[in-house]
N, C-alpha and C positions, 0 to 999 in steps of 0.2 A: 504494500500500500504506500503510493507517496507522500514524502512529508510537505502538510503547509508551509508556504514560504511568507514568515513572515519579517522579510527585513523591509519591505516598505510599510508596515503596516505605522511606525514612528511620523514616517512624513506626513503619511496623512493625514493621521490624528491631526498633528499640528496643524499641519494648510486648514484641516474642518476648522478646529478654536479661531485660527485668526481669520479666518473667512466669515464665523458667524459671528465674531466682537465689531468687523468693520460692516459686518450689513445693521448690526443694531446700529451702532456708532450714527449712521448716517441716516436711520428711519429716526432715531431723537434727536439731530440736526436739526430737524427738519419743521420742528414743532417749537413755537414762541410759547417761550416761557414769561410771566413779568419779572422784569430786573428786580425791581422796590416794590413788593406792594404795599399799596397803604393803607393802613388799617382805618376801618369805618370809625366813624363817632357813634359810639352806644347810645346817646340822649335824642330820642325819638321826637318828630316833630310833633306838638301838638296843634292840634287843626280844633278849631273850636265849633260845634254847630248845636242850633237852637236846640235839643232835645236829650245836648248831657249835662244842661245846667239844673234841670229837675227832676225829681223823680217819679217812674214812672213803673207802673204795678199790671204784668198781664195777666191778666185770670184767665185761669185752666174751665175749659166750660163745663167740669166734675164739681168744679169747686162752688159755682152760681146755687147761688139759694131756688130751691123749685120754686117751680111754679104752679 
């Protein structure tokens, strides 16, 4: 039975690793990153409108006295 020959089996390993380091390499080139980002201001705007200066009560129609 012949024996495997494996004395190229080193190269190629190697040429695989640095063939798929320089195909990532180049697919996340490829993508904008932001340099700085800047962090938001946590203090929410407040938007004022007529109907959250009062209070106001919805009744469940279980809760109506019968009639």
């Amino acid at each position: 039975m012949p024996q495997l020959d494996t004395s190229t089996w080193f190269i190629t390993i190697v040429s695989m690793i640095m063939t798929l380091f320089i195909v990532f390499q180049l697919k996340l080139s490829n993508h904008l990153y932001p340099s700085n980002p800047e962090p938001k201001s946590s203090t929410p705007l407040k938007q004022s409108a007529p109907w959250e200066k009062k209070w106001t009560k919805i009744y469940s129609p279980l809760s109506l006295p019968q009639q």
